[in-house]
N, C-alpha and C positions, 0 to 999 in steps of 0.2 A: 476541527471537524464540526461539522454542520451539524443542528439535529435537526431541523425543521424537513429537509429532502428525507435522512432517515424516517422520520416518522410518515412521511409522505407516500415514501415505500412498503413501509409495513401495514399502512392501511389497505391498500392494493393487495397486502398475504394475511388477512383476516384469521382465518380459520386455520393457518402455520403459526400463529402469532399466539393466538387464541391459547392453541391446545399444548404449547411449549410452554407460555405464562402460568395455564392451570398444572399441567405435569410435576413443575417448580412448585407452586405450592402448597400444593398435597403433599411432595418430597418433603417439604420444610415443615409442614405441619405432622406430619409423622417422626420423621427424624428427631427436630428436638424436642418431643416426648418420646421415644425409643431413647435418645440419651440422657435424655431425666431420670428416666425408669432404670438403665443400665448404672445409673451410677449410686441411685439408691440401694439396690440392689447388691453394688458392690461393697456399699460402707454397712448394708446389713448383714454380710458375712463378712467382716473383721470385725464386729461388735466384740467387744471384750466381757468374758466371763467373770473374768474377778478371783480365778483360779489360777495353779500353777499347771497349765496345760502339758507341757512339754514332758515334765516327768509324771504324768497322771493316766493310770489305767483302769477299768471298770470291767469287775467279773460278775457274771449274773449265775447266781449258784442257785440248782431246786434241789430240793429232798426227794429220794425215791419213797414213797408211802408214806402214811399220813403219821403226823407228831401232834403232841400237845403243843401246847405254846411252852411249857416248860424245859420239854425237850429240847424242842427247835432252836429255844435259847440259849441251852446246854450248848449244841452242836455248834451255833454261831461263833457263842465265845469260845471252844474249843479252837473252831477254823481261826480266827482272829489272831488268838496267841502263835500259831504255829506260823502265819502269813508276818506276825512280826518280825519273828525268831528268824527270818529269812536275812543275809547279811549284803541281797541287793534290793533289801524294803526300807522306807525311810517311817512309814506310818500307814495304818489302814482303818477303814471306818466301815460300818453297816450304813445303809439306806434306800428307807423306798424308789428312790430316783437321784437322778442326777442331773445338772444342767445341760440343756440339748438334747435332749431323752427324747422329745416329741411329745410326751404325754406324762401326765401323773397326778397328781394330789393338788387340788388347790380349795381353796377355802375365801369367805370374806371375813374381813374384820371388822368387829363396832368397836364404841366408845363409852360404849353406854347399856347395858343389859337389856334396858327397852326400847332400841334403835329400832327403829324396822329396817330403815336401810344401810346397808354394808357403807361402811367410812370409805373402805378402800379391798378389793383382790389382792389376791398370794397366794406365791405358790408355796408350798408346804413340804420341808426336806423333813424326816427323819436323824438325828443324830446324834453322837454319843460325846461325850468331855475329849475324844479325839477327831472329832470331825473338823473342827476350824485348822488345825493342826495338819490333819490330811489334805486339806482341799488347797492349804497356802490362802488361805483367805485373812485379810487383815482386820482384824479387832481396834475399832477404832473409840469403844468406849465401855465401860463397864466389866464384863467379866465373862469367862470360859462356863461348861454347863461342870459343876461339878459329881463327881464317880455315883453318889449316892441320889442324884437327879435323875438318874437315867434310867427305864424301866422298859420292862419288855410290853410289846404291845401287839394282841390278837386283832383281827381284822373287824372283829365283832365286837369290840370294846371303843367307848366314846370314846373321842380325843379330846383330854382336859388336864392338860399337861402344867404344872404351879409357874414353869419359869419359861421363857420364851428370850430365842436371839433375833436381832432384826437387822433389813440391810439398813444404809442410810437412806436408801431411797425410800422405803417403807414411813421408817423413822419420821424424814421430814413427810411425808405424807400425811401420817397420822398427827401429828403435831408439830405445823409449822413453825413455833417457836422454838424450836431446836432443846425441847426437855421431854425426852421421850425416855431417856433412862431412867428404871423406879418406875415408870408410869403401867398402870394396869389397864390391859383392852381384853377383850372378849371375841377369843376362838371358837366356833363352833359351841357356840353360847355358852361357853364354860369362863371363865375373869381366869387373867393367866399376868404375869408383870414380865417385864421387858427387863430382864440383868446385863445385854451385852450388844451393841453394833456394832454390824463387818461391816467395811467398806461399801463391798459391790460382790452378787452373786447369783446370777442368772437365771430366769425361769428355766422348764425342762420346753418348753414351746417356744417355737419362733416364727409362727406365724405372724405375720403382721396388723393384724387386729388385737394381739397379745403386744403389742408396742408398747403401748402405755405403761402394762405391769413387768417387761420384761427384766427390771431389778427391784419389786418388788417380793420380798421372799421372807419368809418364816423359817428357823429352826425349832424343833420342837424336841426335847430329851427321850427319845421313845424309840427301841430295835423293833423292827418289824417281826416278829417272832413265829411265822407261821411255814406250814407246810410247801407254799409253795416256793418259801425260799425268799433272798432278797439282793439286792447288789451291794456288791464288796468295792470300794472305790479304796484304791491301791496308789499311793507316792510312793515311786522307785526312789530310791538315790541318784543324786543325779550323773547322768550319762549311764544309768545301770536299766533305763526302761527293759530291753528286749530281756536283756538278762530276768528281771523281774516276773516279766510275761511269760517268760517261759518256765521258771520254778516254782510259781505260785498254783498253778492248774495241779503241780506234780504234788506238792505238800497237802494241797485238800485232798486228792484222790489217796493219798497214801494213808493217812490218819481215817478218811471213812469214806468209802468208797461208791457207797449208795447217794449217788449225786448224780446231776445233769449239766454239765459247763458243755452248753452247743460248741461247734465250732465257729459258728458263722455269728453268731452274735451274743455268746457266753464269755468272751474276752475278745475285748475294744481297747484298742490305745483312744486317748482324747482326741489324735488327729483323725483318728478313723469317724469315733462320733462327729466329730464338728463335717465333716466331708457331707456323711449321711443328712443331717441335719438341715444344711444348705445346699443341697441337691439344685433341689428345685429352682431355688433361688440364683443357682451357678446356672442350671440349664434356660432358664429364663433371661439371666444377661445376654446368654449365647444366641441365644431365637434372636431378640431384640438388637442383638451386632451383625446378623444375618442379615435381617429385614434390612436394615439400614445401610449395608453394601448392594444389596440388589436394588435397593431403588436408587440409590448413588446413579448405580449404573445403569440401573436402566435410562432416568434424567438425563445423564452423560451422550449413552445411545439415540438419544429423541435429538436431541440438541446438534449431534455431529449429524444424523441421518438427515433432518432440517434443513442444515445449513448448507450441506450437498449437494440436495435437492433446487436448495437455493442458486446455488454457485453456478452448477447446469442449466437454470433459466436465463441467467445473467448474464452469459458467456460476451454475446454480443454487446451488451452495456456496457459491461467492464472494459473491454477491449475498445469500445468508444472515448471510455473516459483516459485509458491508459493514452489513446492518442491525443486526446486534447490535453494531456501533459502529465496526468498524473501518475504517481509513483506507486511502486508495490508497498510502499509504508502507507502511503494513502489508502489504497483497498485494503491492505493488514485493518487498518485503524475504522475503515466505516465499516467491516464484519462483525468487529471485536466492540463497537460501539452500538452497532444496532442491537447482539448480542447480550448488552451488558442495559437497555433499557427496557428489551422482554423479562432478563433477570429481575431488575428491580419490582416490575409492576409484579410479576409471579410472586416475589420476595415478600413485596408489602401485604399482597391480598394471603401470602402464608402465614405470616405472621398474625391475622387474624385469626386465621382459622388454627393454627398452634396454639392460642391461647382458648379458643372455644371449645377445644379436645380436651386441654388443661382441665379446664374446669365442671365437665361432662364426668371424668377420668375424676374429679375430687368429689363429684356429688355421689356417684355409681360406685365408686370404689374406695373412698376415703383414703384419698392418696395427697400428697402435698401438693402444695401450688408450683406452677411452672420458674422458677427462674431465671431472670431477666438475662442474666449472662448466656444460657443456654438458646435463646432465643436468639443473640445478638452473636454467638458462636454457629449456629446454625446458618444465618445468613449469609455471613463473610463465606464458609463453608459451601454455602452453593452459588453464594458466584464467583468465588475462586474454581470450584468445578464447572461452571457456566463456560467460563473464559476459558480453560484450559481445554474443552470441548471444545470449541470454537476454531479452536488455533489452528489445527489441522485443515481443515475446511481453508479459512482463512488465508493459510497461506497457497493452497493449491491456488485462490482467486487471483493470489497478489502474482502468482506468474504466469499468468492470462497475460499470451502476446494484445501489443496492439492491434495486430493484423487481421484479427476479430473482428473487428470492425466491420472489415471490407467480405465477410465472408457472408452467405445467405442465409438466411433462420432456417 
């Protein structure tokens, strides 16, 4: 096949040429950033907690009328021991928040008492000598909080807690040489020592400007001890979750009844949190899979309407050329080829312009760089649908009688 009469022909349909080549690459310049975005997206909802999800449930318990902190703390550990006593509970813990919460406690940390600036953010759990225990989180150096560490704590009282747990990620943050245990840092200006690192343990936010800290986290030995109550995070035994969910509401109601457990968002399984959590982030792949079939199709729709258009000017050409010998594999091949040089040029001038969105989309929105593989997936991608557009058109040409020829414009 020829290109040089192709190109000869497409000069002649300027403005068919034109606005099929730019169609193409606004498609390609959206798309593979829609697929960039989609796939980020996807890998930030399977981010991993560092919890045992599966059999983990969170009750948000209030007190009806006001308590001391004495009280409150009474009531806790009352409810605590009867949620243990439960024979489908494996363990349970007090705390302000939980990971995936969407909001809560956070803090910076120094190194130094008269830092001005924060070493590094954390988010700030709550918890008792059973919370590593309840959460399934793994201890991967130093030690548990122990019984006589752990104190009740009013909302109005500083936080200046003696001993502190840290993830690893915290850890090496604050001291890149990997000796962070024994080592003393300064929580809400108060010198607190590091006795124990978990693994990995998720902020309560997942926004993505929260990226950076999102395992970076603090334990601190403190029940939240006040009136309005606190979250109960509950490990069933395993395969006993529902079971769990359903007799733990009854055992606190039963023992004191002046309580508040919503329905709608006073008992959460972990799946339900995490669901909630990445809403947005699920309905946002979805938009961005949308967008990116409707301009499929629309490009697709430009391309076949194009090329019909085309077919129907041509009728007599073709039918000239079928008589001077050539084959329907021959007009197959110069639709499918003229076709496939509009793609390219679209393609290339997309590929610019996908990469000038990139990095619009990294300055506006500190988002990651484009890449390359999605760029280079993108394209194959629209002139595989280029071509496949094409075909239909194409082959109606290829069975353009010779007899065309002879017939009048």
């Amino acid at each position: 096949m020829q290109i040089k009469p192709i190109l000869s022909a497409l000069r002649q349909h300027k403005a068919g040429t034109l606005l099929i080549a730019m169609q193409i690459a606004l498609t390609l310049a959206i798309v593979c950033n829609a697929l960039f975005i989609i796939q980020q997206r996807l890998a930030h909802l399977s981010e991993p907690t560092g919890i045992d999800e599966p059999d983990i449930f969170v009750v948000q318990n209030e007190w009806v009328g006001k308590l001391s902190t004495s009280q409150a703390d009474a009531r806790m550990q009352e409810d605590l021991r009867a949620i243990r006593q439960l024979a489908s509970v494996q363990d349970v813990t007090p705390s302000n928040s939980y990971p995936l919460r969407g909001s809560g406690w956070d803090d910076g940390i120094r190194l130094k008492p008269d830092q001005l600036q924060d070493t590094s953010g954390s988010t700030v759990y709550f918890g008792d000598e059973h919370f590593i225990d309840t959460l399934g989180v793994k201890l991967v150096a130093g030690r548990n909080f122990r019984p006589e560490e752990v104190a009740p704590m009013d909302m109005r009282y500083s936080l200046s807690p003696p001993v502190v747990i840290v993830t690893r990620a915290l850890a090496d943050k604050l001291f890149p040489a990997g000796d962070a245990l024994g080592k003393t840092i300064y929580l809400a200006g108060s010198p607190t020592a590091i006795v124990g690192i978990i693994d990995q343990l998720q902020a309560q936010s997942v926004e993505r400007w929260a990226a950076a800290f999102a395992h970076r986290s603090v334990i601190v030995p403190r029940r939240l001890a006040v009136s309005l109550g606190a979250y109960y995070i509950v490990r069933a035994r395993p395969g006993q979750l529902d079971a769990a969910m359903r007799e733990t509401p009854r055992a606190l109601f039963a023992i004191n009844p002046r309580r508040v457990i919503s329905d709608k968002d006073g008992l959460l399984s972990f799946a339900q949190v995490r669901d909630r959590a990445y809403e947005r982030d699920r309905g946002m792949a979805i938009l961005m899979g949308l967008i990116c079939v409707v301009l499929l199709a629309i490009t697709a729709a430009g391309i076949v309407g194009l090329t019909s258009f085309w077919v129907g000017q041509r009728r007599k050409q073709i039918g000239v050329r079928r008589a001077l010998g050539a084959t329907r594999r021959d007009i197959l091949g110069y639709f499918l080829t003229e076709n496939l040089l509009i793609s390219c040029g679209g393609a290339l001038l997309g590929v610019l312009l996908a990469v000038a969105v990139n990095l619009w989309l990294v300055v506006r929105f500190e988002m990651n760089r484009l890449s390359l593989a999605y760029v280079l997936a993108g394209v194959v991608l629209l002139l595989l649908l280029g071509q496949g557009a094409v075909l239909a058109p194409a082959l109606r040409a290829s069975r353009v009688p010779p007899v065309e020829a002879t017939r009048s414009v």
